[in-house]
C-alpha positions as CSV (number, residue, x, y, z in Angstrom):
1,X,7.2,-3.3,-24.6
2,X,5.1,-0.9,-23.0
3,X,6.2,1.0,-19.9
4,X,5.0,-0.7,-16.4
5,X,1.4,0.6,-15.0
6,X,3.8,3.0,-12.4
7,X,5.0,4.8,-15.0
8,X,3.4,7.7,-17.2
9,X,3.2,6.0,-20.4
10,X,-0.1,4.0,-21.6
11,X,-1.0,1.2,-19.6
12,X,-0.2,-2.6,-20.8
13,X,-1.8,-2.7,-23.9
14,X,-0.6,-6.3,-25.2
15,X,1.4,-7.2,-22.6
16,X,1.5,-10.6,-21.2
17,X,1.0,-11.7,-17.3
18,X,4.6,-13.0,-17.2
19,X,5.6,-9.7,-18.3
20,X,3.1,-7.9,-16.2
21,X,5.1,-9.9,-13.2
22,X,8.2,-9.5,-14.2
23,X,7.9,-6.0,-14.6
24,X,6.4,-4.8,-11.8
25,X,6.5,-7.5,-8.7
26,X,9.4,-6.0,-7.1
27,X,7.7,-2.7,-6.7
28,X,4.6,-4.4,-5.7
29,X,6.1,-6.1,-2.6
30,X,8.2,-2.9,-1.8
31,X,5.0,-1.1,-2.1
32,X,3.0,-3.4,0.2
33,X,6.1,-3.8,2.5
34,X,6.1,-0.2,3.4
35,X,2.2,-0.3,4.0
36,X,2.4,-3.2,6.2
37,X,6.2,-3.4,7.4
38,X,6.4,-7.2,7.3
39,X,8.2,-8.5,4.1
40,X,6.9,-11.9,4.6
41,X,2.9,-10.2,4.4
42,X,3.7,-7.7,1.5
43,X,4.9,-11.2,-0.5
44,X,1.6,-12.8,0.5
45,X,-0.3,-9.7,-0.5
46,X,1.5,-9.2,-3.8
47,X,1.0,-12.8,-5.1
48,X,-2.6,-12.9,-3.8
49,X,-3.2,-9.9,-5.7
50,X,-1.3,-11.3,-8.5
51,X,-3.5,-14.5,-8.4
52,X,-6.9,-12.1,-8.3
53,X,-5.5,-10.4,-11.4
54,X,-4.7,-13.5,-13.2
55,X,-8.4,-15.3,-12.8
56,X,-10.0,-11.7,-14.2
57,X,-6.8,-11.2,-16.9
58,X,-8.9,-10.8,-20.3
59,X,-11.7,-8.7,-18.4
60,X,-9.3,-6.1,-17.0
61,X,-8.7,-2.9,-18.6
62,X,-5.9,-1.6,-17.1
63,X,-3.9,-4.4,-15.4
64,X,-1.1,-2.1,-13.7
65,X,-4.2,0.0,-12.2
66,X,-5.9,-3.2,-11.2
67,X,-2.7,-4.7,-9.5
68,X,-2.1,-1.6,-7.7
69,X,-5.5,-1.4,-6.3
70,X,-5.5,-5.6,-5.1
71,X,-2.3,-4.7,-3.2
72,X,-3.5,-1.4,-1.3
73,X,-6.7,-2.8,-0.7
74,X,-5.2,-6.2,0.6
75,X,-3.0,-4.1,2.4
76,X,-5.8,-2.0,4.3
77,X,-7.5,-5.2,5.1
78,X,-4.2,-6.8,6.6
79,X,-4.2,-3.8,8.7
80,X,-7.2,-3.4,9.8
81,X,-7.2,-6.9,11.1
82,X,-3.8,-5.9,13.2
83,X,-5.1,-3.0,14.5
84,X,-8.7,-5.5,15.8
85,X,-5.7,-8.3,16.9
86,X,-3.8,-5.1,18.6
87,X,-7.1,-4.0,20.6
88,X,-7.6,-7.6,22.0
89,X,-4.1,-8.0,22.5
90,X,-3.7,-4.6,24.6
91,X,-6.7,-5.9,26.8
92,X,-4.5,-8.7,28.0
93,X,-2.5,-8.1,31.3
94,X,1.7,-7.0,30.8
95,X,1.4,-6.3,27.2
96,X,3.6,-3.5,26.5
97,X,4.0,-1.5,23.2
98,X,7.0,-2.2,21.2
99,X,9.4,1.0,20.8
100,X,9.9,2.8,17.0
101,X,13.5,2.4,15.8
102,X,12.4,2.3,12.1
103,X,11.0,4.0,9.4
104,X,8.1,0.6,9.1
105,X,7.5,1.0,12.8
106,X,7.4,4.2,12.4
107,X,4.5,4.2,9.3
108,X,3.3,1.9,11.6
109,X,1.6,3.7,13.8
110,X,-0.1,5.4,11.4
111,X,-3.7,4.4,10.8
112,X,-3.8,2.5,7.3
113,X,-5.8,5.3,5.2
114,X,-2.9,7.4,6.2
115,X,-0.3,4.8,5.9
116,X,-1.0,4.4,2.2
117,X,-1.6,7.9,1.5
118,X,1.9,8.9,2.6
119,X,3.5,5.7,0.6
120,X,2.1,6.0,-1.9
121,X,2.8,9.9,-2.4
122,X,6.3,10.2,-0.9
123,X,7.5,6.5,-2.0
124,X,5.9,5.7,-5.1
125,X,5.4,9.4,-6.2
126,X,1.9,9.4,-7.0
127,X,-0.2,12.8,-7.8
128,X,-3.2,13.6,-5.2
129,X,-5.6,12.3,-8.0
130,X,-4.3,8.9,-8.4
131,X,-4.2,9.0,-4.5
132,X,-7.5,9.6,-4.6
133,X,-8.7,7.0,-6.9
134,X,-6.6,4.1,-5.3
135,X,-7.9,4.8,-1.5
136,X,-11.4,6.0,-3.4
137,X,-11.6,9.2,-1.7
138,X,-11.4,12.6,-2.8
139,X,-8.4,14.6,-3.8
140,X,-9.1,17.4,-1.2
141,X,-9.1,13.8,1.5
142,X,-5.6,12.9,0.4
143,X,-4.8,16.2,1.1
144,X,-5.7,15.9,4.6
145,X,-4.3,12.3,5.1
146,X,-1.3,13.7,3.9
147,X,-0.8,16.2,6.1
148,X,-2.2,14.7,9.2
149,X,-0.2,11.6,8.5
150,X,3.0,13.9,7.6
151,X,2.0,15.7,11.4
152,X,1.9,12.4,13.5
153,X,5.3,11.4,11.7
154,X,7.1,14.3,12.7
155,X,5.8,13.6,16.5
156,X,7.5,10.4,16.8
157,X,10.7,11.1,14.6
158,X,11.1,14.5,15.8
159,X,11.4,14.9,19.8
């Protein structure tokens, strides 16, 4: 069986979608759990994306790459509708901001482009260039995600 689409061996070449999910839907929710920091969301996100791969499985070249990409992107989405429900919701009188104690409310804070580029480096141990082709930026972007991410991390952890 070939390796799963995280790994550095070819990509699925005649593997199955049960396989496929078998292999690689645990790392998927992890994934998407440390973008988002709600387990129930990275499950929705990983089957949804799961679902999105299985209607287009016999036009997909690479179905690991393809996964990968539904879940980030679902991810960024989710977030991006927080951070629109967190601007309404901070207009509204008493609200206060909930404290970091965790490493998800920590990553958090961090604006979603950011947020995935440091996952995705320091937790699922990509290079810069598949960074770079997962958010769709450029390599020398990742690079500054990266850092500027790694900088607003250190603020909060570090006192």
């Amino acid at each position: 069986m070939a390796e799963p689409a995280g790994g550095t061996a070819e990509p699925y070449v005649e593997a199955t979608f049960e396989s496929l999910y078998a292999d690689e839907v645990d790392a998927m929710a992890r994934l998407a759990f440390l973008m988002v920091g709600s387990e129930a969301q990275a499950e929705e996100l990983v089957h949804d994306a799961f679902a999105r791969l299985y209607e287009r499985w016999d036009r997909v070249d690479n179905p690991g790459g393809y996964l990968r990409t539904c879940v980030v992107n679902g991810c960024k989405d989710r977030l991006r509708r927080r951070g629109v429900e967190r601007r309404h919701a901070a207009a509204a009188p008493g609200v206060t901001k909930p404290t970091s104690e965790h490493l998800a409310d920590v990553l958090a804070t961090l604006p979603h482009r950011q947020r995935a580029a440091v996952v995705l480096r320091y937790y699922e141990d990509r290079s810069e260039a598949d960074i770079a082709d997962l958010l769709g930026v450029r390599p020398g972007t990742v690079k500054s995600l990266l850092h500027r991410g790694l900088a607003s991390l250190r603020e909060v952890i570090e006192p």
